[in-house]
C-alpha positions as CSV (number, residue, x, y, z in Angstrom):
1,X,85.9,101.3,154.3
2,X,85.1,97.8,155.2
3,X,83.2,97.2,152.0
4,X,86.1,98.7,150.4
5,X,89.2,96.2,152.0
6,X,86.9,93.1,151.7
7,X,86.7,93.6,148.1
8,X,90.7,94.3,148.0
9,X,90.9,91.3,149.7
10,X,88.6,89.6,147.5
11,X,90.4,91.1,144.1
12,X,93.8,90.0,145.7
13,X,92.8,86.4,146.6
14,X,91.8,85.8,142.8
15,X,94.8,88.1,141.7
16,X,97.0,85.7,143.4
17,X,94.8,82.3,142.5
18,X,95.6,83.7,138.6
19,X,99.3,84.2,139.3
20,X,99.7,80.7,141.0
21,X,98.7,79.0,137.7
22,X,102.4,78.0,136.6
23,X,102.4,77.9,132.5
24,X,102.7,74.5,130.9
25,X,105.3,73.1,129.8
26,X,105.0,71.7,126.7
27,X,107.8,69.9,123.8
28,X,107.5,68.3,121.4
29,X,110.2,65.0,120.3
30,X,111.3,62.4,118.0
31,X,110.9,58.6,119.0
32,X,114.3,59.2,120.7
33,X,113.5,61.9,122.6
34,X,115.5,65.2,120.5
35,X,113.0,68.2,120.8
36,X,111.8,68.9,117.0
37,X,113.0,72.1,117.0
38,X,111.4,75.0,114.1
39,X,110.2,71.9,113.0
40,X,106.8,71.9,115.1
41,X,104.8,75.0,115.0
42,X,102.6,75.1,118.4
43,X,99.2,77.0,119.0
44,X,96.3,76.9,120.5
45,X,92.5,77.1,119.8
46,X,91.9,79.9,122.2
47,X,95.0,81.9,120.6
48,X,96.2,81.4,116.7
49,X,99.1,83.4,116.7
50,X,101.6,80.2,116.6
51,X,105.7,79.7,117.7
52,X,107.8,77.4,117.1
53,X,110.0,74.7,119.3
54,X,112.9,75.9,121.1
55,X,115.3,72.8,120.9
56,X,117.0,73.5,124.0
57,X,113.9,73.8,126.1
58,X,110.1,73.6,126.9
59,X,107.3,75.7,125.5
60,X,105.2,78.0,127.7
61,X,102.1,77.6,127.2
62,X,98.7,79.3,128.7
63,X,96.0,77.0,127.7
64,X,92.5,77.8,128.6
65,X,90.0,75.8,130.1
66,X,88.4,73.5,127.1
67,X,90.9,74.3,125.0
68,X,93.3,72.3,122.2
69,X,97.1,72.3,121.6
70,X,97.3,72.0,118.0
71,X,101.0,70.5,116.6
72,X,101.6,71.2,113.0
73,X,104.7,69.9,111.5
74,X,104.9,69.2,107.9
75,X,101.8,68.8,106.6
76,X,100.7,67.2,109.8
77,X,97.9,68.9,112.4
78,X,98.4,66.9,115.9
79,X,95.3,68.0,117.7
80,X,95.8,67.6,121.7
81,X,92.7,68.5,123.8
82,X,93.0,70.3,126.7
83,X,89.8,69.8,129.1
84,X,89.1,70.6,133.2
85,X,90.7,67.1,134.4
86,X,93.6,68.4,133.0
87,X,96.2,69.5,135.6
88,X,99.9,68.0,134.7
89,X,102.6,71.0,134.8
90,X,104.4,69.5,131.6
91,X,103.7,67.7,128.9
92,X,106.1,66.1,126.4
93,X,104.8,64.3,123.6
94,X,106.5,62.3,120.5
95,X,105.2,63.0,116.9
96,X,107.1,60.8,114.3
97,X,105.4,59.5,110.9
98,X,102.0,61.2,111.3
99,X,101.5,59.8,114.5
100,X,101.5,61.8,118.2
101,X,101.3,59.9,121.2
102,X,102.0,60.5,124.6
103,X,104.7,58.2,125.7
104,X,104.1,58.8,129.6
105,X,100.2,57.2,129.7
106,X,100.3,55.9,126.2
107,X,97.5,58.1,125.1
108,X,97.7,58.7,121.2
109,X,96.1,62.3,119.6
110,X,93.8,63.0,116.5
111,X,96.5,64.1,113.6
112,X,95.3,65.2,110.2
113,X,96.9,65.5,107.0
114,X,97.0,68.9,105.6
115,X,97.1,69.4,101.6
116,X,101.0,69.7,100.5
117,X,102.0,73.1,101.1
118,X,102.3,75.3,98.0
119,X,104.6,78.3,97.8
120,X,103.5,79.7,94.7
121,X,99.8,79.5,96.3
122,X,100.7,80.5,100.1
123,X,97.6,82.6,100.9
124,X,95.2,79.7,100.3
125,X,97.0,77.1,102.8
126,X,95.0,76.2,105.6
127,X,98.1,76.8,108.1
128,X,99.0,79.8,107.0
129,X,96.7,81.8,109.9
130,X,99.4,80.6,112.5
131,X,102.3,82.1,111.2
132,X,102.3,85.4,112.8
133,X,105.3,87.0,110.6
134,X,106.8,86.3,107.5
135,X,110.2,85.2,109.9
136,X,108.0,82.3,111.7
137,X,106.7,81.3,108.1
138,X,110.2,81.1,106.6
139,X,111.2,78.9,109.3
140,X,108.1,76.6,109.5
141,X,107.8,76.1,105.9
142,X,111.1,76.9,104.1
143,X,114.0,74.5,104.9
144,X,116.5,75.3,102.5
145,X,116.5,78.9,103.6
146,X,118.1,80.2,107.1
147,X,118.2,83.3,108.7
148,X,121.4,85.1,110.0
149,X,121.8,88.0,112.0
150,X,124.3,90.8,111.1
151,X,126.6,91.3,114.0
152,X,127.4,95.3,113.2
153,X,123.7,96.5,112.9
154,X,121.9,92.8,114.4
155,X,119.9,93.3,111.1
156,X,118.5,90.3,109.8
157,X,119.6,88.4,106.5
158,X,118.6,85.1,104.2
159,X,121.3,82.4,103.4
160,X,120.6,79.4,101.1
161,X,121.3,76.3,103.5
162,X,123.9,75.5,100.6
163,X,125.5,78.4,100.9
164,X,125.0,80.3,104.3
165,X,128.0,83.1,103.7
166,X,126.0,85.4,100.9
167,X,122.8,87.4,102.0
168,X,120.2,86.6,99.2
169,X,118.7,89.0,97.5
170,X,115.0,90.1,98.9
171,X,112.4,91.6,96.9
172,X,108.7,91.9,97.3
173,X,106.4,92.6,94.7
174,X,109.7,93.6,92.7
175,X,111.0,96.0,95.2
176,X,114.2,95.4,96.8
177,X,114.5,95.4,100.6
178,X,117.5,96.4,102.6
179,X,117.3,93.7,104.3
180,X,115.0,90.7,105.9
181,X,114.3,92.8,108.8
182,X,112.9,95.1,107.1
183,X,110.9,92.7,104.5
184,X,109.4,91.0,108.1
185,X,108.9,94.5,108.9
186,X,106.7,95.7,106.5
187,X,105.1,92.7,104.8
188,X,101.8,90.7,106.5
189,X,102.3,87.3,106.0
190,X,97.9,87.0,105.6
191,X,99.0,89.1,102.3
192,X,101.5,87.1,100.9
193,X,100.9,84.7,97.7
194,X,103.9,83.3,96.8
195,X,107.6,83.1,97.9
196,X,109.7,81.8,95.0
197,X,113.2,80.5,95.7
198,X,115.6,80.9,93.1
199,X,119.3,79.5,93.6
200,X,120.1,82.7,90.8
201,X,118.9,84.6,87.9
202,X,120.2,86.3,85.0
203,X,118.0,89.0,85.1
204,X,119.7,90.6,88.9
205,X,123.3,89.7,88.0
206,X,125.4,90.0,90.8
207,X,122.8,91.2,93.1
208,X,121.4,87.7,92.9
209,X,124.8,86.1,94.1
210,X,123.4,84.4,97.3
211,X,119.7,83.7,96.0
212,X,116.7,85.2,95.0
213,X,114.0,85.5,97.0
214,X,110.7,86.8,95.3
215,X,107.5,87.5,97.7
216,X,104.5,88.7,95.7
217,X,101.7,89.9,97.6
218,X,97.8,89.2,96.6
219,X,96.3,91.8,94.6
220,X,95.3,94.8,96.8
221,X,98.6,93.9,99.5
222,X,100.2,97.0,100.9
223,X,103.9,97.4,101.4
């Protein structure tokens, strides 16, 4: 019974040593201090699967021991290493022209230039592994398009950022989808080859009202 209690004791001790460890804080801002927003896509080395900036407050991250906060906005990788002398509860940092820096010790971060993204050849971008939806792709990499949320059925839609009234028309490897709930649904953004914007297009007549958006899949992609 004893053998049994001390190791509850012991289990609890590092139970409660794990649940102490508070999550970073992390964001991410201009020169002038405005949080990025969807702007800056944040992961990590020890976990790929990437999220955006919430402008109205800080990022929680988890990073591990060793580990790297990468920073990718535009086709700029910020590269922020994370090693066992590091113990600061938040961290804000400003990335503006291809340069991050840390405005609080004035440290400055490894950044690399990434190839211009290419929608018509999405599946062979080196950035595309931390987009873990096609929703979190749209918004890292596709400006002109926002998404809306229906307030009868909270499905989502697609809105040209000229228009943002119409729900464009969604179709993946030429089949339409009822919506872009169910096109994030069903489609795995590691499949997807191109997204092609089109303001309209004869060929879908009225359908096409709000915009076009096309998503073809590499060969072998499952719906």
């Amino acid at each position: 019974m004893k053998h049994y209690l001390g190791a509850l004791a012991i289990w609890l001790g590092l139970g409660g040593s794990l649940l102490a460890q508070e999550p970073l804080q992390f964001q991410v801002t201009n020169p002038k201090g405005k949080s990025l927003g969807s702007k800056a896509f944040i992961f990590l080395s020890s976990n790929a699967a990437g999220q955006p900036l919430d402008r109205k407050s800080d990022l929680r991250l988890r990073p591990m021991p060793q580990d790297t906060i990468f920073v990718l906005t535009g086709n700029y990788l910020g590269k922020i290493p994370i090693d066992s002398t590091f113990t600061a509860k938040r961290l804000s940092v400003v990335f503006y022209k291809g340069q991050l820096t840390n405005p609080e010790s004035g440290e400055t971060y490894a950044v690399e230039k990434l190839p211009p993204f290419d929608p018509n050849d999405i599946s062979h971008s080196r950035e595309i592994s931390v987009y873990n939806n096609l929703e979190t792709l749209i918004r890292g990499k596709f400006p002109n398009l926002l998404i809306r949320v229906n307030n009868q059925d909270n499905t989502k839609y697609l809105v040209l950022t000229t228009d943002q009234t119409t729900p464009m028309l969604i179709l993946v490897d030429g089949v339409t989808m009822s919506s872009f709930t169910h096109a994030n649904q069903i489609v795995d953004v590691r499949q997807v080859k191109s997204i092609r914007v089109k303001r309209s297009d004869p060929l879908y007549g009225f359908r096409g009202t709000g915009g076009i958006v096309e998503i073809t899949l590499v060969k072998g992609g499952d719906l």
